[in-house]
C-alpha positions in Angstrom: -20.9 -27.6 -14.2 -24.0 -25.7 -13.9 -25.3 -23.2 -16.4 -25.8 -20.8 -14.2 -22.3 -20.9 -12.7 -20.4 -19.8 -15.8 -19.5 -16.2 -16.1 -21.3 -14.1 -18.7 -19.8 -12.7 -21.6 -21.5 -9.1 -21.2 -21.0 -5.8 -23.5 -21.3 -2.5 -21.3 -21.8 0.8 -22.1 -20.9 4.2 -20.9 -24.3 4.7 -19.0 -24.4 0.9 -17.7 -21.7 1.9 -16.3 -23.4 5.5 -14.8 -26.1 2.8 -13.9 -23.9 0.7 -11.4 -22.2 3.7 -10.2 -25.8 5.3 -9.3 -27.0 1.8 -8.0 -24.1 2.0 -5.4 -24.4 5.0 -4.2 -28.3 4.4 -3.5 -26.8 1.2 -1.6 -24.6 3.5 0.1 -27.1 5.4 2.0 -29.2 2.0 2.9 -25.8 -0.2 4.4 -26.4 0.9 8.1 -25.2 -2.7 9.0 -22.3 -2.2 6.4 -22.0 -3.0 3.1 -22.9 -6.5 4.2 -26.3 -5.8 4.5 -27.5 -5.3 0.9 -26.3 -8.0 -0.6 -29.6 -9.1 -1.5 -29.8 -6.1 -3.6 -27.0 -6.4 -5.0 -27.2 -9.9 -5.9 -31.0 -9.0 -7.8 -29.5 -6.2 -9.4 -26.0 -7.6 -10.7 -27.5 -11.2 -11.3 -31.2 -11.3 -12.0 -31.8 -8.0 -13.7 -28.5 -7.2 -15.7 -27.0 -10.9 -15.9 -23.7 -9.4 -15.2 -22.4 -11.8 -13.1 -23.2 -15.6 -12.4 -24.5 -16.9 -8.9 -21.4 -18.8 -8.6 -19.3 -14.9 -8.6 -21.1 -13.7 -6.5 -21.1 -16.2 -4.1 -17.6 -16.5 -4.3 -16.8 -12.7 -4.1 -18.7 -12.4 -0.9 -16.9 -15.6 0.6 -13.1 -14.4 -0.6 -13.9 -11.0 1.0 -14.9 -12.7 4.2 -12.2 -15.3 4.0 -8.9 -12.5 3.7 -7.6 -10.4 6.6 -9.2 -6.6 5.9 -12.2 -4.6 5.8 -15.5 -6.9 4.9 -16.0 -4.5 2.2 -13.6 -5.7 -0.3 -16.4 -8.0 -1.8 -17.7 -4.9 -3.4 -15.0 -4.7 -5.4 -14.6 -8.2 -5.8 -17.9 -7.7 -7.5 -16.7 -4.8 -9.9 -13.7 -6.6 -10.7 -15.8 -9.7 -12.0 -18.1 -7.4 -13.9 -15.1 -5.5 -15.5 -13.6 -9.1 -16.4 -17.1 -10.2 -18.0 -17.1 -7.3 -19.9 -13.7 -8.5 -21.5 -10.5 -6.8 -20.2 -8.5 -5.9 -17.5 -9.0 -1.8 -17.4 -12.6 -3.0 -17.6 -12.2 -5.1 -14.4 -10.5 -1.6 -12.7 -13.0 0.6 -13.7 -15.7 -1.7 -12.2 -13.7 -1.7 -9.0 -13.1 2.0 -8.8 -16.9 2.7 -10.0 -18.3 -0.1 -7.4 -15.8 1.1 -4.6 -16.4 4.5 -5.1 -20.2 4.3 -5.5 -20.8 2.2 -2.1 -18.2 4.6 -0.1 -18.4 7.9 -1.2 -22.4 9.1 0.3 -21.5 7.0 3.9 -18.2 8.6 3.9 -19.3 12.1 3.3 -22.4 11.8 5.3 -20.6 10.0 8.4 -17.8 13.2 7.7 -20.4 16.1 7.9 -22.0 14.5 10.9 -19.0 14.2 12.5 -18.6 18.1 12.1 -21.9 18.6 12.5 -21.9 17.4 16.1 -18.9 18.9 16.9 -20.0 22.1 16.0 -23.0 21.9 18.2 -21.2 19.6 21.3 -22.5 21.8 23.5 -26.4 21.0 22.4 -27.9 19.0 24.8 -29.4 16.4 22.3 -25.6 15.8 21.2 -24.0 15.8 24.5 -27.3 13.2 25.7 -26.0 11.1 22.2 -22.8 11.1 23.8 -23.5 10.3 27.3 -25.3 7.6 26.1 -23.3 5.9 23.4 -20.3 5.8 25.7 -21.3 2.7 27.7 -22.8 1.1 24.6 -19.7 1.4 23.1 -17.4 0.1 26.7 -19.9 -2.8 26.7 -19.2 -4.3 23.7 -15.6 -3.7 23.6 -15.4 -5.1 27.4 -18.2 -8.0 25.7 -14.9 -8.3 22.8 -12.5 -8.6 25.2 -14.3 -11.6 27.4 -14.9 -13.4 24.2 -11.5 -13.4 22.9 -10.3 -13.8 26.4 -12.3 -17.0 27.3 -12.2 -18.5 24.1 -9.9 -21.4 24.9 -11.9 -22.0 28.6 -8.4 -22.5 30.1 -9.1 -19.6 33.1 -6.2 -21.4 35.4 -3.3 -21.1 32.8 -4.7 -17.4 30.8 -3.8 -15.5 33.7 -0.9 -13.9 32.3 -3.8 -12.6 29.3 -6.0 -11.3 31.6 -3.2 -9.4 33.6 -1.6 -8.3 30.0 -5.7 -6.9 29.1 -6.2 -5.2 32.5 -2.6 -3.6 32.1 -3.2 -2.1 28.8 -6.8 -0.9 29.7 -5.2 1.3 32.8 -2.4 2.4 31.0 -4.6 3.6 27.8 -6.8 4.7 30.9 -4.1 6.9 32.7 -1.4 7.5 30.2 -1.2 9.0 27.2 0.9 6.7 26.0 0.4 5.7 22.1 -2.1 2.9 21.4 0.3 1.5 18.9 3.3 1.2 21.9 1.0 -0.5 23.9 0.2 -3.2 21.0 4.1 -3.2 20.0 4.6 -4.4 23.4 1.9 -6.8 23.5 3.3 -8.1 20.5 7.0 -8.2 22.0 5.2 -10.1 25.4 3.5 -12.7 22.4 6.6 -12.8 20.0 8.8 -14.2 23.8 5.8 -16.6 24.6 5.5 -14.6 27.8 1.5 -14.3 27.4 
């Protein structure tokens, strides 16, 4: 086994503890790709500077998180749950989830919320309504772009018929209807469940 990969036996105080909080917040406001995308940082901070974790932890949060059904995020707490653990007990390993979860979640999800209001407020603005206009195909491209993928990932066009009638379906009913979205994948799941699509 390499040195490196064996988990540190660390001591942390009350304002190491501040420190990571504060660390993930700043992380917060710089994951405009997601959480995903300051890893690097993290990685210097939690391995290089403060030795709190090994390279083999962090590694392995990041590919456990990736590997599980859920939100990519999880890693994050992955992370504070292997700090907490280094630092010798189980409340340890909660409290570095709740302080890592909470730090990388807490300035997006405030900001994102008071923008949100923000341009609801002021919908009638012509800079919002343009923002609007605008991000409305972006955002019908790359579902439609989702949908082809997932559609034509087995290449068998002749026999996936019944997929791309079941896809063309659902997008006029959510289209025309106001039927629930959560009807329309219950039945889905009802047409997959009898091996109809």
């Amino acid at each position: 086994m390499n040195p490196a990969d064996i988990p540190p036996q660390i001591v942390l105080s009350w304002s190491d503890w501040l420190s990571l909080f504060g660390h993930y917040l700043m992380l917060s406001l710089m994951s405009v790709g997601g959480a995903i995308s300051t890893t690097s940082e993290m990685q210097r901070y939690l391995v290089e500077q403060h030795h709190w974790l090994s390279q083999a932890q962090f590694n392995n949060a990041i590919a456990l998180a990736q590997a599980a059904p859920g939100p990519n995020v999880l890693f994050v707490a992955l992370m504070g749950w292997q700090v907490g653990m280094n630092a010798g007990s189980t409340g340890a390993a909660l409290l570095g989830v709740a302080v890592t979860m909470f730090g990388i979640l807490l300035p997006s999800t405030v900001l994102t919320y008071f923008a949100a209001q923000w341009g609801h407020r002021n919908r009638e603005l012509r800079a919002v309504r343009a923002f609007k206009q605008g991000m409305a195909p972006v955002v019908i491209a790359l579902l439609l772009s989702t949908s082809w993928i997932l559609g034509s990932a087995s290449q068998r066009f002749a026999t996936d018929w019944p997929l791309w009638l079941l896809a063309i379906a659902s997008g006029l009913l959510i289209w025309r209807t106001r039927l629930h979205l959560l009807w329309i994948l219950a039945g889905g799941a009802l047409l997959g469940w009898l091996q109809l699509v």
